[in-house]
NUDOTI-241869 format. One line per 4 residues: number of its first residue (from 1); their letters; for each residue x negated, y negated, z of C-alpha. Coordinates in nm, 3 decimals. Example, Ala and Ser with C-alpha at 12.3 -4.5 7.8 and 13.67 -1.06 7.14 Angstrom:
BEGIN
1) AS) -1.230/0.450/0.780 | -1.367/0.106/0.714
This chain:
BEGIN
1) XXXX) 1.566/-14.162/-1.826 | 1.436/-14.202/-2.177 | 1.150/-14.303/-2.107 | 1.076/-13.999/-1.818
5) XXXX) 1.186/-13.771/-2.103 | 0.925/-13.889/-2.382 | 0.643/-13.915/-2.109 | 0.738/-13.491/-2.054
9) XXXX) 0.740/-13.418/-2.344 | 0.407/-13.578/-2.423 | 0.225/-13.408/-2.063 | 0.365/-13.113/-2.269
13) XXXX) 0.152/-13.162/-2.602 | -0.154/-13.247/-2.371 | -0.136/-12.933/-2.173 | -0.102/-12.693/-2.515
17) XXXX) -0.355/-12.937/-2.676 | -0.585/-12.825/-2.402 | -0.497/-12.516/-2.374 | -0.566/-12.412/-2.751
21) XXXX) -0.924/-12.649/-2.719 | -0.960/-12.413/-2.403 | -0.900/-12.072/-2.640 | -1.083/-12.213/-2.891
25) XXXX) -1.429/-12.260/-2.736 | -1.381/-11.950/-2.558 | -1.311/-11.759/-2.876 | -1.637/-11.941/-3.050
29) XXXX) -1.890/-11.857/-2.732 | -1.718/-11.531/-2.671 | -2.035/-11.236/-2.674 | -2.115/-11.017/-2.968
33) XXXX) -1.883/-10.692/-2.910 | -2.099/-10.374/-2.825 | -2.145/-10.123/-3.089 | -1.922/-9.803/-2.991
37) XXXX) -2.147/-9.551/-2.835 | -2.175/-9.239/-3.008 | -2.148/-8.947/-2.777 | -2.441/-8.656/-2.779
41) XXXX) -2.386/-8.276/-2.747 | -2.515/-8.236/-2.410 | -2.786/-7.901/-2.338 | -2.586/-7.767/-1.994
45) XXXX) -2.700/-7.408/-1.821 | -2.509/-7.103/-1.862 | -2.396/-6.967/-1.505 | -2.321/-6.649/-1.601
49) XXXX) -2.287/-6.387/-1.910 | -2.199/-6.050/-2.067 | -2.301/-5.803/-2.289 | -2.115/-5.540/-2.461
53) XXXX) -2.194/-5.251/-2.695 | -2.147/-4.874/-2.824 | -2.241/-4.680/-2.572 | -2.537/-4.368/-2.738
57) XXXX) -2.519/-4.079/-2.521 | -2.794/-3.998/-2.323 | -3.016/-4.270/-2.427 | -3.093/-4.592/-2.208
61) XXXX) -2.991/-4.940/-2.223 | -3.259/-5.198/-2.145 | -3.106/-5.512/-1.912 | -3.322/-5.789/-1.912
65) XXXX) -3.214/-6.110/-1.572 | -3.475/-6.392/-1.585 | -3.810/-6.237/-1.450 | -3.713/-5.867/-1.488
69) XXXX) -3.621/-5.540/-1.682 | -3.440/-5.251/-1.530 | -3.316/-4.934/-1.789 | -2.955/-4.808/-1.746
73) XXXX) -2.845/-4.449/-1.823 | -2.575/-4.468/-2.099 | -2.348/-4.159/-2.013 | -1.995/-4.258/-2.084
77) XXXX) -1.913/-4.182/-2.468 | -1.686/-4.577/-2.435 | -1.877/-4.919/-2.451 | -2.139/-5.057/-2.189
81) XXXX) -2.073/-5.370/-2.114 | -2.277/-5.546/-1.842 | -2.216/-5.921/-1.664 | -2.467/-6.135/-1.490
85) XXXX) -2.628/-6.436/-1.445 | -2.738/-6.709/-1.751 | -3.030/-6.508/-1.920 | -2.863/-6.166/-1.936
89) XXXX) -2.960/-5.987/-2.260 | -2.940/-5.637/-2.308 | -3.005/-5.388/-2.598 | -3.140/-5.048/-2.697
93) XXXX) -3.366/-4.895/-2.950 | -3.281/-4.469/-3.077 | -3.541/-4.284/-3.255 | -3.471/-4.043/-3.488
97) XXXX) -3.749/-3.857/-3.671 | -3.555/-3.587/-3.886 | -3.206/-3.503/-4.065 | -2.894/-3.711/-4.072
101) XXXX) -2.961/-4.065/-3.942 | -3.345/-4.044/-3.963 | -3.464/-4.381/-3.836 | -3.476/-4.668/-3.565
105) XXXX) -3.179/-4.812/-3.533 | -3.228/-5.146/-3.291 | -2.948/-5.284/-3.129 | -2.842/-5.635/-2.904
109) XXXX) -2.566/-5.586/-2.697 | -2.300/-5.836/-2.803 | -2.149/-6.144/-2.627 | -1.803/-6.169/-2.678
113) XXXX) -1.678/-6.448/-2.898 | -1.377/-6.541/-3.132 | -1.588/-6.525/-3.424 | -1.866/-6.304/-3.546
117) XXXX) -2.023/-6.266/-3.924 | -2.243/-5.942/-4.047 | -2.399/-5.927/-4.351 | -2.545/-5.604/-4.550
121) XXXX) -2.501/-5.291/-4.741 | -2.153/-5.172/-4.852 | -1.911/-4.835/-4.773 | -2.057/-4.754/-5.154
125) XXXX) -2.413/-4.741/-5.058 | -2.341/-4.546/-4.702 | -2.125/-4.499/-4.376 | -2.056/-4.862/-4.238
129) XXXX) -1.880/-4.835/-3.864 | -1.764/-5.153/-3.766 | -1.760/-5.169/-3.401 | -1.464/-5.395/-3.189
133) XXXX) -1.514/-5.398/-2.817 | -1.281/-5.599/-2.597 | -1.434/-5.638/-2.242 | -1.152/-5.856/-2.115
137) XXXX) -0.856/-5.819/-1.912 | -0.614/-5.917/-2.183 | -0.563/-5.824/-2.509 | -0.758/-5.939/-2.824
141) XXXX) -0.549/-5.991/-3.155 | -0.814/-6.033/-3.498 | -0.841/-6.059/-3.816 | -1.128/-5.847/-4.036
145) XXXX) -1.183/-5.956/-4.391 | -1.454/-5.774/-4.609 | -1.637/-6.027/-4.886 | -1.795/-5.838/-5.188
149) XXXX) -1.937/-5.887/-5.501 | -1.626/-5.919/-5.677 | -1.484/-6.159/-5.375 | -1.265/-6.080/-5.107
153) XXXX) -1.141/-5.714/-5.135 | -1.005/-5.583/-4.766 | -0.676/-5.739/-4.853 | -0.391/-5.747/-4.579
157) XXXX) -0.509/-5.399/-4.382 | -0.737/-5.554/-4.144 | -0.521/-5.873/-4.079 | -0.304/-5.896/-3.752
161) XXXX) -0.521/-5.623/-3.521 | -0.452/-5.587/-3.190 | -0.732/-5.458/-2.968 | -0.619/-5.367/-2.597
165) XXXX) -0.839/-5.453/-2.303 | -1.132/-5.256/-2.260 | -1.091/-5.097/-2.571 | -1.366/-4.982/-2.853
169) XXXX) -1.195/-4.945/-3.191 | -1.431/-4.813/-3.460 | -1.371/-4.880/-3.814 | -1.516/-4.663/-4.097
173) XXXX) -1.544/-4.991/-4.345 | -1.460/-4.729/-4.619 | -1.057/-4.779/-4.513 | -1.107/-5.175/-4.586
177) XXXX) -1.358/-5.151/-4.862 | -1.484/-4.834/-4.997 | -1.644/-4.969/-5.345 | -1.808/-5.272/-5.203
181) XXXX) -2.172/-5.253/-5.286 | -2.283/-5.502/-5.082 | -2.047/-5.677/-4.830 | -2.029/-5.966/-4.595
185) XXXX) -1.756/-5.923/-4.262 | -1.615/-6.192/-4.109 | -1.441/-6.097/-3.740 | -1.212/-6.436/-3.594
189) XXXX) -1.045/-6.406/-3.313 | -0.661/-6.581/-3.301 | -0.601/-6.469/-2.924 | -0.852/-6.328/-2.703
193) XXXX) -1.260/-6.251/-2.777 | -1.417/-5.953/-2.924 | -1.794/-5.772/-2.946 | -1.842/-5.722/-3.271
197) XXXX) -2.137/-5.464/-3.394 | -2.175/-5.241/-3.715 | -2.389/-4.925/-3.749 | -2.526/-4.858/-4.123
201) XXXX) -2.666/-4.500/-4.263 | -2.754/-4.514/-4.609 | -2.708/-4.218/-4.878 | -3.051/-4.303/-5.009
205) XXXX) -3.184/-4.297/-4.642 | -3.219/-4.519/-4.321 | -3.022/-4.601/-4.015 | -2.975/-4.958/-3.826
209) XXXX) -2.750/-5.187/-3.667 | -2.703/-5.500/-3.905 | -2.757/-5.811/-3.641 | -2.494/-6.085/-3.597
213) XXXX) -2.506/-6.318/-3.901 | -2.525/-6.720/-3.859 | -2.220/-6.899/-3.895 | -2.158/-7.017/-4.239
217) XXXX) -2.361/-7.321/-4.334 | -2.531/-7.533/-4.613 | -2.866/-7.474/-4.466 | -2.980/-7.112/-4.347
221) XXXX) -3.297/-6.965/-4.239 | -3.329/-6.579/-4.243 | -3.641/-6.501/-3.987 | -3.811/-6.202/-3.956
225) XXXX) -3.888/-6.017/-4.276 | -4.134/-5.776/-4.230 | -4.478/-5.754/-4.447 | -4.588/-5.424/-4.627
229) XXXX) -4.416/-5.198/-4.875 | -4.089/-5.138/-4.996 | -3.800/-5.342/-5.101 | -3.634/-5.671/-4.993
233) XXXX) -3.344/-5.773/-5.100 | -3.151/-6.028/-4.991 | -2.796/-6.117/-5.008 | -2.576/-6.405/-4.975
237) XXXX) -2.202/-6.457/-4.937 | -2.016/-6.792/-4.986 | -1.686/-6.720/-4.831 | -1.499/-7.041/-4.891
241) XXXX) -1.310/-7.161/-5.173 | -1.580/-7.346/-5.300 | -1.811/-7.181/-5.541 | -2.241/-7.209/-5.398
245) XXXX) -2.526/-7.332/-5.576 | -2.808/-7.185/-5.362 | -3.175/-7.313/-5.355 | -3.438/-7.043/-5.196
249) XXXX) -3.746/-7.094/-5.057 | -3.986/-6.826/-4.932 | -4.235/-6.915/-4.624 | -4.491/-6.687/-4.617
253) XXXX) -4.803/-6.625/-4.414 | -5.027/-6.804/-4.673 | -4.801/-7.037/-4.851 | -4.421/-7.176/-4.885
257) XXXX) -4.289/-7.232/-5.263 | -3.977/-7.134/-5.457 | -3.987/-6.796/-5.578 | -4.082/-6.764/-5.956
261) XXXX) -3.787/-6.670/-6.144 | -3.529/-6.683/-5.815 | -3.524/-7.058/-5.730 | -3.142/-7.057/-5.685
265) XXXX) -2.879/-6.859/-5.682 | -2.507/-6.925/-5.807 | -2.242/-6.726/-5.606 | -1.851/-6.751/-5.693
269) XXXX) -1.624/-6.894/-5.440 | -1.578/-6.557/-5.168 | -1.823/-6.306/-5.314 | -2.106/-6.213/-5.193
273) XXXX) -2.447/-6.128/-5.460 | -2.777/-5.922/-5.387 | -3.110/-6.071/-5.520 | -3.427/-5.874/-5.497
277) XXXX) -3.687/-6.086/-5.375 | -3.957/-5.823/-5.344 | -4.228/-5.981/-5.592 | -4.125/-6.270/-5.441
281) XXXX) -4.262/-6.277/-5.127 | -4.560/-6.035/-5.257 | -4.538/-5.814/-4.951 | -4.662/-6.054/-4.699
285) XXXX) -4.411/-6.140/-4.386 | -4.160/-6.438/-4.437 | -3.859/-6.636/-4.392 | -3.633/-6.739/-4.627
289) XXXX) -3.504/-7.132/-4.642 | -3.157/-7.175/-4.850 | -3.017/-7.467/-4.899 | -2.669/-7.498/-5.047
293) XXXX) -2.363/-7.670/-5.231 | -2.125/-7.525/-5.039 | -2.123/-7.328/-4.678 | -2.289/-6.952/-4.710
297) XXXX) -2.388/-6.645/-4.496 | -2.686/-6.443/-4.559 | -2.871/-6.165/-4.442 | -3.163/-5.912/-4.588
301) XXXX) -3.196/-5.566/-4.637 | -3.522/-5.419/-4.553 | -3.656/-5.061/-4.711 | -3.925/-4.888/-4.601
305) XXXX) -4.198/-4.640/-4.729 | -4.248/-4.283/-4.779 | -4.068/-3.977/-4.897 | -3.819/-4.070/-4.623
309) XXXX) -3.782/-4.424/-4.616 | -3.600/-4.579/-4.312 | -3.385/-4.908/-4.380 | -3.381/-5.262/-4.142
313) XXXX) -3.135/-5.556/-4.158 | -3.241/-5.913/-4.105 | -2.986/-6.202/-4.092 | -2.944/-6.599/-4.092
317) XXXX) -2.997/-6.764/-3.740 | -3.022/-7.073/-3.557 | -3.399/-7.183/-3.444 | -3.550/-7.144/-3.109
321) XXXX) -3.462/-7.514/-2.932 | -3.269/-7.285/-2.655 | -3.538/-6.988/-2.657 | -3.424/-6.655/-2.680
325) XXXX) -3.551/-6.261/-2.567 | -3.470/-5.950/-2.630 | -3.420/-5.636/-2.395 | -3.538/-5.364/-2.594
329) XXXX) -3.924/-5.309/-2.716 | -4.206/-5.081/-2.717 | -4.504/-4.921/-2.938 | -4.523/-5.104/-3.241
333) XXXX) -4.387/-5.419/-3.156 | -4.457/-5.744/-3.315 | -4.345/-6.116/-3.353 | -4.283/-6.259/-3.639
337) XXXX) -4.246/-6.670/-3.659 | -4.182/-6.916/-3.887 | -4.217/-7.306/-3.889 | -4.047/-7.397/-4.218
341) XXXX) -4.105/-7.796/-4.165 | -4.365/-7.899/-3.971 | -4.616/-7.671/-3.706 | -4.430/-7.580/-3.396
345) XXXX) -4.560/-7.392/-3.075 | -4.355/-7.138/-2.891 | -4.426/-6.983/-2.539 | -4.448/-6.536/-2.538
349) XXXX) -4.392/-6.360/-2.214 | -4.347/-6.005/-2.161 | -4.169/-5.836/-1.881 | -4.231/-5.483/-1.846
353) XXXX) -3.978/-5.269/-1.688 | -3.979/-5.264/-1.311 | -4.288/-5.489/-1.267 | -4.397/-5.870/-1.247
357) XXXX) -4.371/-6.053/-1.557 | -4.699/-6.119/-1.753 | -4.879/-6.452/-1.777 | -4.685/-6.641/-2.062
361) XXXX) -4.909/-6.708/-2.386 | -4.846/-7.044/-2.656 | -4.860/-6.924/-2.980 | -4.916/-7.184/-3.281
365) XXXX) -4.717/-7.151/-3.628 | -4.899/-7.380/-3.880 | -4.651/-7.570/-4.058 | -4.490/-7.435/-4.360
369) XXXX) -4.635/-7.079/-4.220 | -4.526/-6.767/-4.112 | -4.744/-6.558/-3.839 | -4.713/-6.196/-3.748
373) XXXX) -4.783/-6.168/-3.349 | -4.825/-5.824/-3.210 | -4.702/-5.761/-2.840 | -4.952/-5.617/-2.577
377) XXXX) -4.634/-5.451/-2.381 | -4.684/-5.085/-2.293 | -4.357/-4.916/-2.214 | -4.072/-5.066/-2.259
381) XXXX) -4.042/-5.407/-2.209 | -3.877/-5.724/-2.267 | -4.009/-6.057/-2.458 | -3.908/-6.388/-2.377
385) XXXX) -4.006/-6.640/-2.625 | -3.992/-7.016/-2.513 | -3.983/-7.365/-2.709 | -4.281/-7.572/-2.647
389) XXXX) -4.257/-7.778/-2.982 | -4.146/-7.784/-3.354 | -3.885/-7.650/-3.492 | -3.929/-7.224/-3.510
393) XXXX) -3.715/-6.941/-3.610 | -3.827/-6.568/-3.579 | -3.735/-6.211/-3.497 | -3.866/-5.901/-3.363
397) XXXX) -3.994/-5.579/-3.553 | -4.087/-5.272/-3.458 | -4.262/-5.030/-3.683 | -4.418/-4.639/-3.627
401) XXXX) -4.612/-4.452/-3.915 | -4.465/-4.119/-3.965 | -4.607/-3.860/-4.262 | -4.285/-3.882/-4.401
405) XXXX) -4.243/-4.235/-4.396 | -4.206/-4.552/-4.182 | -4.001/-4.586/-3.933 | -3.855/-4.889/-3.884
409) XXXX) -3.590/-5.201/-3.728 | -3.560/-5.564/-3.682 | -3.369/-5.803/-3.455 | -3.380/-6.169/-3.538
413) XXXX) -3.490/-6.404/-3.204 | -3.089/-6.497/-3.143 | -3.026/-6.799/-2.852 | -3.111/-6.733/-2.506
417) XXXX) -2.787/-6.684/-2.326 | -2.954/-6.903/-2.056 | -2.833/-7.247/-2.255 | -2.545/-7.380/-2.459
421) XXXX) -2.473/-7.700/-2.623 | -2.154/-7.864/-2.539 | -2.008/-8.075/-2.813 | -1.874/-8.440/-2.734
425) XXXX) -1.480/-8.445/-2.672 | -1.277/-8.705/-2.880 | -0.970/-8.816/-2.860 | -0.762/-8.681/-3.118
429) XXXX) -0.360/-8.598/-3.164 | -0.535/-8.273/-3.306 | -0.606/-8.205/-2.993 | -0.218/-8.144/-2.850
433) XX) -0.060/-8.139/-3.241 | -0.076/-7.807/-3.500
């Protein structure tokens, strides 16, 4: 009995010895474990879109679908808003050639979204309407804070709004803001989405529509400032908590360099500061390349010429990897693109209203260049501009030559509603915690 005892005990040692030798060489010829695989935003097609905006009595609304252009009466004194397919953009252009509001004044129709920036002249320098649309079925509840040069002044009066469906709320920014110089508007969105636009008239002269503004970032590229005369001034906000160090560098159409005397910029944490850049670019068209410390928006006003000069916005925006177009052109048209890194090559097409869309042209930007590229539309028509390679930002810019002055608008080249980028889901106890 002993003896059976010791002898099971011992088949017991030999069966861990083995299985541990077992582990063991297992453990030692086991393969390398695979690096975790980093998941990509993936480039998906948008299905289907809308745009909202103010509706301007008895002018028309261009509405661009892939491959053609149709013009809308705009009757109703409420918003237009207008759904389709991926591709939709829409947008109008109003001239005015004497008295109050003397100008072009350039519009996109908005997409709804639960943020929205805008960047440009104060309540003190003119009559600022901010412009809330909600084209959904259930209410929209917001928040709209005013950044100025001495840092964040609308306080608590535009926290907490609620904006009912289908409902356009204008704003006179005076009520939030009325000495802010120069100003930079954030627009976010806790419940619902909004379409967010604001019309500027300046004492001094000039009407126009300041385009959305670029998230903030440490890297933005304003597009589409227009050669010739008159002042440019740009202006940048840093709306965090964090005060900005901002580099600048102008790309022009003969060289890119940092601007004599306005290499960088330092703007307090929530203030926003103007910087003339006139002499700076030396009146030839550019974009302007800031690089920064800490997370900023910026945008630039444009001045005309004349006894009567007329006034443009121009703002921070992303580059052209998902194209872009815009509804709204005619006489006077013209391109202008920038490759601030190496040369890129875009594809132009123009669509003119109720007929078949021209051939498309490529258009080379030499690297480090800007280029000025006049449209052959007659009419109105759209322009759908195309990546073929590089990295290129740009905007549109239409111009007319009046005795009293120029007339004038811009519209940076904003991302085709025909792509988004969806970014990689992790998982996170964010996800499901506060």
């Amino acid at each position: 009995m002993r003896r059976f005892a010791a002898s099971r005990f011992g088949l017991g040692v030999l069966v861990v010895a083995a299985l541990v030798a077992l582990y063991g060489v297992a453990y030692v010829t086991r393969p390398a474990p695979r690096p975790p695989v980093e998941a990509q935003p993936r480039k998906v097609p948008v299905e289907a879109a809308t745009a909202t905006c103010p509706a301007a009595r008895g002018e028309k609304v261009s509405v661009y679908l892939p491959g053609t252009l149709s013009r809308e009466p705009m009757n109703e004194a409420g918003p237009y808003t207008v759904n389709g397919p991926g591709g939709l953009e829409a947008g109008y252009i109003t001239r005015t050639t004497s008295g109050a509001g003397r100008g072009l004044a350039g519009l996109r129709c908005a997409e709804p979204a639960a943020e929205s920036w805008l960047v440009g002249p104060g309540p003190a320098r003119g009559r600022v309407t901010l412009h809330l649309v909600n084209a959904d079925k259930a209410p929209a509840f917001a928040d709209v804070e005013v950044y100025a040069a001495e840092g964040q002044v609308s306080g608590d009066e535009g926290l907490g709004m609620e904006i009912a469906p289908g409902e356009h709320r204008r704003i006179d920014l005076r009520t939030l803001a009325a000495a802010a110089d120069v100003m930079a508007v954030s627009v976010t969105t806790f419940t619902g989405r909004l379409a967010v636009s604001a019309r500027a008239e300046l004492e001094t002269g000039g009407v126009d529509w300041l385009p959305t503004a670029a998230a903030p970032a440490t890297e933005v590229v304003v597009p589409a400032v227009p050669g010739g005369g008159g002042r440019r001034e740009l202006l940048v906000a840093a709306p965090g908590e964090t005060d900005a160090t901002v580099r600048i560098k102008a790309v022009t159409e003969g060289a890119a360099y940092a601007m004599r005397g306005r290499e960088s910029i330092d703007v307090p944490a929530g203030s926003v500061l103007p910087l003339d850049v006139t002499t700076g670019i030396g009146g030839e068209s550019a974009a302007l390349v800031l690089t920064s410390t800490a997370p900023v928006v910026a945008g630039v006003v444009i001045t005309g010429t004349g006894r009567q000069p007329d006034v443009a916005f121009t703002a921070g925006t992303p580059a052209l990897d998902l194209g872009s177009a815009v509804a709204a052109n005619g006489a006077g048209s013209r391109l202008v693109l920038t490759a601030p890194d190496g040369a890129g090559k875009v594809r132009v097409q123009v669509v003119p209203e109720g007929g078949e869309p021209r051939a498309a042209v490529e258009v080379a930007v030499p690297a480090g260049r800007t280029r000025d590229v006049r449209l052959a539309g007659e009419g109105a028509y759209a322009v759908l501009v195309t990546p073929v390679s590089g990295r290129v930002y740009g905007g549109r810019v239409v111009e007319e030559r009046l005795r009293t002055g120029v007339l004038i608008t811009a519209q940076p080249l904003a991302p085709a509603r025909l792509w988004t980028v969806l970014r990689p889901l992790t998982d996170t106890s964010r996800a499901v915690l506060p």
